[in-house]
C-alpha positions as a Markdown table, in Angstrom:
| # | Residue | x | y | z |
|---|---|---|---|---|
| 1 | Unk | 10.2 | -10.7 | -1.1 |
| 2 | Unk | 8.0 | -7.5 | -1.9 |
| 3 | Unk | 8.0 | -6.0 | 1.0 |
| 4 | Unk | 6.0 | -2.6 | -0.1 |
| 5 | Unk | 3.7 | -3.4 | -2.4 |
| 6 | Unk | 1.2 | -4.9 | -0.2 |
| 7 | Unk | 1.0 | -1.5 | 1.6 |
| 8 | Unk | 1.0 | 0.1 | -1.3 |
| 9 | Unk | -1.9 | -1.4 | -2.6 |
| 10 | Unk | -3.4 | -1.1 | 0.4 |
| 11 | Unk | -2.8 | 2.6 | 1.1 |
| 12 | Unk | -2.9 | 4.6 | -2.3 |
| 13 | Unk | 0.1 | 7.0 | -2.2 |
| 14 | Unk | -1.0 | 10.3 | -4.0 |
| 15 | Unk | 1.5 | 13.5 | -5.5 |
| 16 | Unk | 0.6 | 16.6 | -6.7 |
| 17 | Unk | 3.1 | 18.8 | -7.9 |
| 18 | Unk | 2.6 | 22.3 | -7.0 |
| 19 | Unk | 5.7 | 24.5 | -7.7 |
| 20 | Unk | 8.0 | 24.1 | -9.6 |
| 21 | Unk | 10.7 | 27.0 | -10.4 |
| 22 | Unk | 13.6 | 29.1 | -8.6 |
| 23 | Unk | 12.6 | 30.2 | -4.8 |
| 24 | Unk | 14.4 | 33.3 | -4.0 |
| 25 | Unk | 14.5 | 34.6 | -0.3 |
| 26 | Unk | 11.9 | 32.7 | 2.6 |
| 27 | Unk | 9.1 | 30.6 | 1.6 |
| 28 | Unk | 6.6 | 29.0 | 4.2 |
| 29 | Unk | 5.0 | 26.0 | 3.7 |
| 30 | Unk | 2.1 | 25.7 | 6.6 |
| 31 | Unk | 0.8 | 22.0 | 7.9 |
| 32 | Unk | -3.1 | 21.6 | 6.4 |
| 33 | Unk | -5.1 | 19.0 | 6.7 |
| 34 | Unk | -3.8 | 15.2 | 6.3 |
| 35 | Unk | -0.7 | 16.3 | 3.6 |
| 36 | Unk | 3.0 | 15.9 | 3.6 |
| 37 | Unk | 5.2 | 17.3 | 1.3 |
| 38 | Unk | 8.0 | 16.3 | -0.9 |
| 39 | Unk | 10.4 | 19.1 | -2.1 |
| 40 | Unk | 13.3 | 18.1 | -5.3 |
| 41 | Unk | 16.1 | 20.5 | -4.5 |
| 42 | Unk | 17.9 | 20.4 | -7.9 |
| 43 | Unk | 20.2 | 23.2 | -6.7 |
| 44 | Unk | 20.9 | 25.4 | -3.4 |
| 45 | Unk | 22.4 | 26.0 | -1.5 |
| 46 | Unk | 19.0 | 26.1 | 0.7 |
| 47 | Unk | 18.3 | 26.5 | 4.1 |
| 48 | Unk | 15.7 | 24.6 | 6.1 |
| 49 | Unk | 13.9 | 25.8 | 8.8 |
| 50 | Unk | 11.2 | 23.7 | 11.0 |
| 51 | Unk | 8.4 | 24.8 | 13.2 |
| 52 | Unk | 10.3 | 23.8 | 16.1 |
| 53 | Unk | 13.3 | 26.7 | 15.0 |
| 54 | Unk | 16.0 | 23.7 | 14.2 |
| 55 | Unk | 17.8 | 24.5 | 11.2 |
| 56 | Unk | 18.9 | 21.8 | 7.9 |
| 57 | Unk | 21.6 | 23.2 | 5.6 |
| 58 | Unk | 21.3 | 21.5 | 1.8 |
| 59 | Unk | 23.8 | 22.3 | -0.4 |
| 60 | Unk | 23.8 | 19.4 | -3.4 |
| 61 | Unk | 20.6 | 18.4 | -4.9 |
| 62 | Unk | 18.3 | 16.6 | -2.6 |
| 63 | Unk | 15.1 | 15.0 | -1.8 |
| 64 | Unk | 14.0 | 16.7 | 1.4 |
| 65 | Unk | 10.6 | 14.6 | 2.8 |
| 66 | Unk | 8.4 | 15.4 | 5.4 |
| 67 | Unk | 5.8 | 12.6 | 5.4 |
| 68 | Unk | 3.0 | 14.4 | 7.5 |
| 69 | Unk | 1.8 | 18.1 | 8.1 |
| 70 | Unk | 5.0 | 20.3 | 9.1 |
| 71 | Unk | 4.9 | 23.6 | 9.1 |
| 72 | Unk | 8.4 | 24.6 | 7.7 |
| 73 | Unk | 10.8 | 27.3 | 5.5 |
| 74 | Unk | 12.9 | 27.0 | 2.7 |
| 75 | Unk | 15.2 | 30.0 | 2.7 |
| 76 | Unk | 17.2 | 30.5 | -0.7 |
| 77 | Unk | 19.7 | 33.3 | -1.6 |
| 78 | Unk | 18.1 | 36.5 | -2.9 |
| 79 | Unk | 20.4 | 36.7 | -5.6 |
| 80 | Unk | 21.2 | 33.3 | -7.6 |
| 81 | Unk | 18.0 | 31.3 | -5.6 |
| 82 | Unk | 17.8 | 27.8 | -5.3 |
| 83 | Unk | 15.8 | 25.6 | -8.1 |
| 84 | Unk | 12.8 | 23.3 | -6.2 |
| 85 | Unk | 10.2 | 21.2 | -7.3 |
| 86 | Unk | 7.3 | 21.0 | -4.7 |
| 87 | Unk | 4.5 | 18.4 | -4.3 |
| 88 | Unk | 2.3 | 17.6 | -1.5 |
| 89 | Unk | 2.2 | 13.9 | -0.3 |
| 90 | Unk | -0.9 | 11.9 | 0.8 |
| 91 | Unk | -0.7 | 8.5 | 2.2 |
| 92 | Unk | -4.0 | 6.2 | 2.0 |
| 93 | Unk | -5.7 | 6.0 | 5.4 |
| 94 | Unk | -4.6 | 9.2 | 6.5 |
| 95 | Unk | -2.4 | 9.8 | 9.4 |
| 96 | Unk | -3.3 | 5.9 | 10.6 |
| 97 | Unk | -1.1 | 5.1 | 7.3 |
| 98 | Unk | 1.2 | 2.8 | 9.0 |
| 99 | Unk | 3.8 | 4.0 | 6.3 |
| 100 | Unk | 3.0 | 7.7 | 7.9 |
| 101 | Unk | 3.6 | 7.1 | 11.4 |
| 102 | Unk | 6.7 | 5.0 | 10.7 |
| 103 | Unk | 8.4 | 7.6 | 9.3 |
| 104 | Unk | 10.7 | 10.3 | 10.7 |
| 105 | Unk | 9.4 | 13.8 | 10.8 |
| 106 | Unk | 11.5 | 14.8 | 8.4 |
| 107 | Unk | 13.6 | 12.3 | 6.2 |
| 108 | Unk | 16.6 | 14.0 | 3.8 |
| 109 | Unk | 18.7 | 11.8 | 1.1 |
| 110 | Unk | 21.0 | 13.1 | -1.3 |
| 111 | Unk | 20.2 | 12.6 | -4.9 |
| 112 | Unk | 23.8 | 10.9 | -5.5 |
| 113 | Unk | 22.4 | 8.4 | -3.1 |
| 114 | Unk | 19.9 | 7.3 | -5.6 |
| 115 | Unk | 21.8 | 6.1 | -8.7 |
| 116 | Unk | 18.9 | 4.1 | -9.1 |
| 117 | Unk | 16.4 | 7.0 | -9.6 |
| 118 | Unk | 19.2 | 9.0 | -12.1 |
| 119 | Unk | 16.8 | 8.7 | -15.1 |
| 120 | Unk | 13.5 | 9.1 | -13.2 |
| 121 | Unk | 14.8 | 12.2 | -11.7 |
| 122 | Unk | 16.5 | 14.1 | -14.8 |
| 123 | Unk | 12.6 | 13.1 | -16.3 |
| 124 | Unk | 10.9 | 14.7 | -13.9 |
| 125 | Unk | 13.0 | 17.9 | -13.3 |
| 126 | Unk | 12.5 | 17.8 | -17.3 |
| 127 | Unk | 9.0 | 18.2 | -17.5 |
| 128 | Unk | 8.9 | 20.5 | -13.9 |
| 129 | Unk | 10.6 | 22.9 | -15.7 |
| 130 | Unk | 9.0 | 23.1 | -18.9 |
| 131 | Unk | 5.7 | 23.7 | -19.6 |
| 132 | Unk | 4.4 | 20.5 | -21.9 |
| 133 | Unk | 0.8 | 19.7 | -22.7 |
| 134 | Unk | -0.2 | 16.4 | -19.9 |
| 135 | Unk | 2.9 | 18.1 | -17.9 |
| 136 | Unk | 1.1 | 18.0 | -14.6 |
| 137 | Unk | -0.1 | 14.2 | -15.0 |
| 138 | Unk | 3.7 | 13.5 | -15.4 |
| 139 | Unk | 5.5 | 15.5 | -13.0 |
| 140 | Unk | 2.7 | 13.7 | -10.1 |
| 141 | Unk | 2.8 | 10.1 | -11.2 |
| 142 | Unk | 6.9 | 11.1 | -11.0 |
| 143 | Unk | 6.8 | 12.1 | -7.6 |
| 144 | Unk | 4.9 | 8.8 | -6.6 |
| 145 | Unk | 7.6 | 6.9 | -8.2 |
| 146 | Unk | 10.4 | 9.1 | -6.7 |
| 147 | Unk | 7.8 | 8.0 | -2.6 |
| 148 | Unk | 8.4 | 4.9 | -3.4 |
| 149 | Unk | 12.5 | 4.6 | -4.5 |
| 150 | Unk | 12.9 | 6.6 | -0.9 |
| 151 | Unk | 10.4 | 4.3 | 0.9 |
| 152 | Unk | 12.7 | 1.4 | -0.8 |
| 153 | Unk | 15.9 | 3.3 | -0.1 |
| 154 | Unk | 14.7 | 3.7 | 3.8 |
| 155 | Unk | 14.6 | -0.1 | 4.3 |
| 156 | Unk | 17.2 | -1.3 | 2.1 |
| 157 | Unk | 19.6 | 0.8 | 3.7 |
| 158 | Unk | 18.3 | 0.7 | 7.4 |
| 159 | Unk | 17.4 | 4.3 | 7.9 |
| 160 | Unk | 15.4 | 3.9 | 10.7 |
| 161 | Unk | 16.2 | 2.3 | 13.8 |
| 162 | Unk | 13.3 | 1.1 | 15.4 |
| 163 | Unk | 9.5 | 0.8 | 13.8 |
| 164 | Unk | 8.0 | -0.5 | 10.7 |
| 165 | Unk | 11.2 | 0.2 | 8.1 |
| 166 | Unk | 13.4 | -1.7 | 10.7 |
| 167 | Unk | 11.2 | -4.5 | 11.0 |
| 168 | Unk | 10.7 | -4.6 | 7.0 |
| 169 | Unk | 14.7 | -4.7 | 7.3 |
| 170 | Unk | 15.4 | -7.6 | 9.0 |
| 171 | Unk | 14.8 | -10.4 | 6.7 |
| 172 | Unk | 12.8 | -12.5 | 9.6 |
| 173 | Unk | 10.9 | -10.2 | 11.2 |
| 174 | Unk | 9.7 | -9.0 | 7.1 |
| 175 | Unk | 8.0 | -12.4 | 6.5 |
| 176 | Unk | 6.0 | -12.0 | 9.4 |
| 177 | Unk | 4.6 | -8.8 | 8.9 |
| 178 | Unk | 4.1 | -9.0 | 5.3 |
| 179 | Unk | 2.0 | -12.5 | 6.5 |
| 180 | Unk | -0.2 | -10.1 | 8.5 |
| 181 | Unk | -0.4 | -7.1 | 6.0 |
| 182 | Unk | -1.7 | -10.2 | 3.1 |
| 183 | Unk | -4.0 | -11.8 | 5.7 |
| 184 | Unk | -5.5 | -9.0 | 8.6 |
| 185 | Unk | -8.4 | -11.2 | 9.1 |
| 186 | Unk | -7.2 | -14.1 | 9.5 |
| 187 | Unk | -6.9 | -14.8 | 13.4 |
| 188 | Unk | -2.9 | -14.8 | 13.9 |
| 189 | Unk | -1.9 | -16.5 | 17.2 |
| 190 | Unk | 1.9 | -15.4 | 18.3 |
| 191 | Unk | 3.1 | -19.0 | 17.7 |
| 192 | Unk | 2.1 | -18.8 | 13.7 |
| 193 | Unk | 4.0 | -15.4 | 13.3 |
| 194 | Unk | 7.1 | -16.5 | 15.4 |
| 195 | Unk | 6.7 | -19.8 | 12.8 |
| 196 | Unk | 7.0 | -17.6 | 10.1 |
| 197 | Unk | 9.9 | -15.8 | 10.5 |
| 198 | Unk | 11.4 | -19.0 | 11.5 |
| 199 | Unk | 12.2 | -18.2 | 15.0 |
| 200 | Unk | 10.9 | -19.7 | 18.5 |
| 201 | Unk | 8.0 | -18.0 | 19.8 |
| 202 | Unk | 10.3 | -16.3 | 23.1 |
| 203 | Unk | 12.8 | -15.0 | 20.7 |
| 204 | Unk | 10.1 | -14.0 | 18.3 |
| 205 | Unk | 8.2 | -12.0 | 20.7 |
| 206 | Unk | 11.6 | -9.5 | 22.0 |
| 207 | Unk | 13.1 | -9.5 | 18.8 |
| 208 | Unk | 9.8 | -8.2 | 17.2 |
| 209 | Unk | 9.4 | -5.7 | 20.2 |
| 210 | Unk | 12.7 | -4.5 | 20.0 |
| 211 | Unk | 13.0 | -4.1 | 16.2 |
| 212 | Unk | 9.5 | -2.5 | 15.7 |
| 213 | Unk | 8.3 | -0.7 | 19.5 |
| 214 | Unk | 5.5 | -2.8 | 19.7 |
| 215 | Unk | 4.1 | -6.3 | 20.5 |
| 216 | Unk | 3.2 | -8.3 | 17.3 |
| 217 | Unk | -0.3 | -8.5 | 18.2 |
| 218 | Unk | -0.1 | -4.4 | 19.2 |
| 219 | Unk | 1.2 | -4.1 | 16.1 |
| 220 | Unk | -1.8 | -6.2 | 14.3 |
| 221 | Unk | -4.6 | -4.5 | 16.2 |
| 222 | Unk | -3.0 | -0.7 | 14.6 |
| 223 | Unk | -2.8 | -2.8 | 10.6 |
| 224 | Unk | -6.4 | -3.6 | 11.6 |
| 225 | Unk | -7.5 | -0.4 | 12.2 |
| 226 | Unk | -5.4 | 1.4 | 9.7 |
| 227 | Unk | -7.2 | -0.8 | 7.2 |
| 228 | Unk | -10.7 | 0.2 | 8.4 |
| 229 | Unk | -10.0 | 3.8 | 8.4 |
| 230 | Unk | -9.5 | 3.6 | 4.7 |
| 231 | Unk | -12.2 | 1.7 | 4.2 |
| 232 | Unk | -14.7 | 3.9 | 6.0 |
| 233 | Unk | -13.6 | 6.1 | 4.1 |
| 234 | Unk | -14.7 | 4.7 | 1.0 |
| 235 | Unk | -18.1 | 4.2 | 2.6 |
| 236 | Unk | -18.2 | 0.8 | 3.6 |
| 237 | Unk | -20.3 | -0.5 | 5.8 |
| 238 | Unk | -19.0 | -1.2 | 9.6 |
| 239 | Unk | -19.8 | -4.4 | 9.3 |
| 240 | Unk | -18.8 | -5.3 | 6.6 |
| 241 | Unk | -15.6 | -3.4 | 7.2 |
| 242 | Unk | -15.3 | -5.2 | 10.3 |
| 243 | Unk | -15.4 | -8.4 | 8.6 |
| 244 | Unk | -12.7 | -7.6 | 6.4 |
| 245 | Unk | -9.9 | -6.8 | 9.0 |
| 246 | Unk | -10.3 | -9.3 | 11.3 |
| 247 | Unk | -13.3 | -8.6 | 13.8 |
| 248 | Unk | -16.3 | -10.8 | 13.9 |
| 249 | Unk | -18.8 | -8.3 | 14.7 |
| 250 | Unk | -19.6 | -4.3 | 14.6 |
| 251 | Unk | -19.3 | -4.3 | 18.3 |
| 252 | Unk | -15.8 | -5.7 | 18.2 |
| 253 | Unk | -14.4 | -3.1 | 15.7 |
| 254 | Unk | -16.0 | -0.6 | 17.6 |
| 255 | Unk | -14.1 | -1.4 | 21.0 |
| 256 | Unk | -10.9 | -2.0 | 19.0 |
| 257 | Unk | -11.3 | 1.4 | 17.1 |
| 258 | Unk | -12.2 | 3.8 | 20.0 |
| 259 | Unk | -9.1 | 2.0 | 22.0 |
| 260 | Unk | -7.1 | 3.3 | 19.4 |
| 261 | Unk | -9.1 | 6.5 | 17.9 |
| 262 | Unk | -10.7 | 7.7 | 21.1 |
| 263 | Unk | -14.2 | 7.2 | 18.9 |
| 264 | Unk | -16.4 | 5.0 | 17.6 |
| 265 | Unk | -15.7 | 4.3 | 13.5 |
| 266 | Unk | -19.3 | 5.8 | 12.7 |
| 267 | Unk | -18.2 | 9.2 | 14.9 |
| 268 | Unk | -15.3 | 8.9 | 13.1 |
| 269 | Unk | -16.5 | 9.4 | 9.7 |
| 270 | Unk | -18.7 | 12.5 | 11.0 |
| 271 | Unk | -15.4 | 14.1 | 12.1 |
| 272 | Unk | -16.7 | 14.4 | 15.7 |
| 273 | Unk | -14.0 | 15.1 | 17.8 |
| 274 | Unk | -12.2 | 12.1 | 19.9 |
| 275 | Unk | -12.6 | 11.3 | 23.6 |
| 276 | Unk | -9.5 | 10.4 | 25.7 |
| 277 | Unk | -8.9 | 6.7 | 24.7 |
| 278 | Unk | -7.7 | 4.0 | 27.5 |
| 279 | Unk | -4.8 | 3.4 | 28.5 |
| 280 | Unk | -2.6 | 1.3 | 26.3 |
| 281 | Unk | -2.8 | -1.8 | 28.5 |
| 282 | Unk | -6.7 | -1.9 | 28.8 |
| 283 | Unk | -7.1 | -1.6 | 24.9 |
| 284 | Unk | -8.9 | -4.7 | 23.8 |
| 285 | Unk | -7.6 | -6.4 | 20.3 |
């Protein structure tokens, strides 16, 4: 069972390779608008510093991820340096990107963790460090394929103990997800969900709180939503948008979507800024 792809092709993951080259003393890399980034260490030793002072020491080449905006610091030796590829990250949808909010704020994984990427990785620190005709096409569409190896490495090896990943990790809890990633308009009743994962619809119900934080039907209302953010942003009509992810009317996706957002979906796309939202329990799905 594919248990990325349909959020991939829902939410376009973008690279864009930056730097690429020996950094030598501090560098500061501010949080702007909706990017992560995604730095290659290919040597250090390097020292990493986050906005909130804690300190990561990397000292073998590593992938060092930090899927929303994070201010941070790499800080190499003056002398020898430490050699970095650099790329900002942009998930589909924004910070609503389920994939996004799942995520730690800052995920590290040893390279020798990743036989699997080997060749992927000795292509792309190739071409980073070279300077080829069509070498920034490469080294991006490379650092998408390197997203989604760690996105596959998360789940497969259970990196995260509670949220999306560990729900795409257990085997059961998977099919029902993935039924209400293919199908967010359809109208999923708990007893169809806890039938897909093959479990009664008690058990379902804790297991699926436990595993991911969330009710199942929580958990469908924030798909729902994520969805219509990216498709507002493509310009689509509310109600047509509302349509597509499950509500029968404007109106509907309008109470869902300031529950959640703290503003309406056409506020939304003018940038206004957001009320206070309810309180979790009074949000309607």
């Amino acid at each position: 069972m594919d248990r990325l792809s349909p959020l991939l092709n829902r939410f376009a993951l973008t690279a864009r390779v930056f730097y690429s080259g020996t950094l030598c003393g501090i560098t500061t890399f501010e949080a702007s608008d909706e990017a992560g980034h995604l730095h290659v260490v290919r040597r250090g030793p390097l020292q990493v510093q986050g906005a909130d002072r804690s300190l990561i020491d990397i000292d073998e080449p590593s992938l060092l991820f930090y899927p929303r905006p994070a201010s941070h610091r790499l800080r190499a030796d003056r002398q020898t340096g430490a050699d970095v590829v650099c790329a900002s990250v942009e998930f589909g949808g924004g910070l609503g990107n389920p994939l996004a909010r799942a995520l730690p704020p800052v995920l590290l994984v040893r390279l020798a963790e990743l036989p699997a990427l080997a060749s992927t990785l000795a292509l792309l620190l190739d071409e980073a460090f070279e300077q080829r005709s069509g070498r920034q096409a490469i080294v991006d569409r490379l650092c998408e394929v390197v997203l989604v190896h760690l996105l596959r490495h998360t789940i497969e090896h259970r990196l995260m103990p509670t949220g999306l990943f560990a729900g795409l990790a257990d085997p059961r809890l998977a099919k029902a997800i993935q039924a209400m990633h293919d199908e967010p308009a359809r109208k999923w009743l708990l007893e169809e969900l806890a039938e897909r994962a093959g479990m009664s619809r008690a058990r379902f119900a804790v297991n699926f709180r436990e595993t991911v934080g969330q009710t199942p039907l929580d958990y469908l209302t924030d798909w729902r939503i994520g969805l219509a953010q990216t498709l507002l942003r493509k310009g689509r009509p509310v109600k047509i948008v509302a349509d597509e992810v499950g509500y029968g009317s404007a109106a509907a996706l309008a109470r869902a979507f300031t529950a959640r957002l703290g503003v309406p979906p056409i506020a939304w796309t003018r940038g206004e800024p957001r009320r206070a939202a309810p309180h979790p329990h009074q949000r309607p799905r």
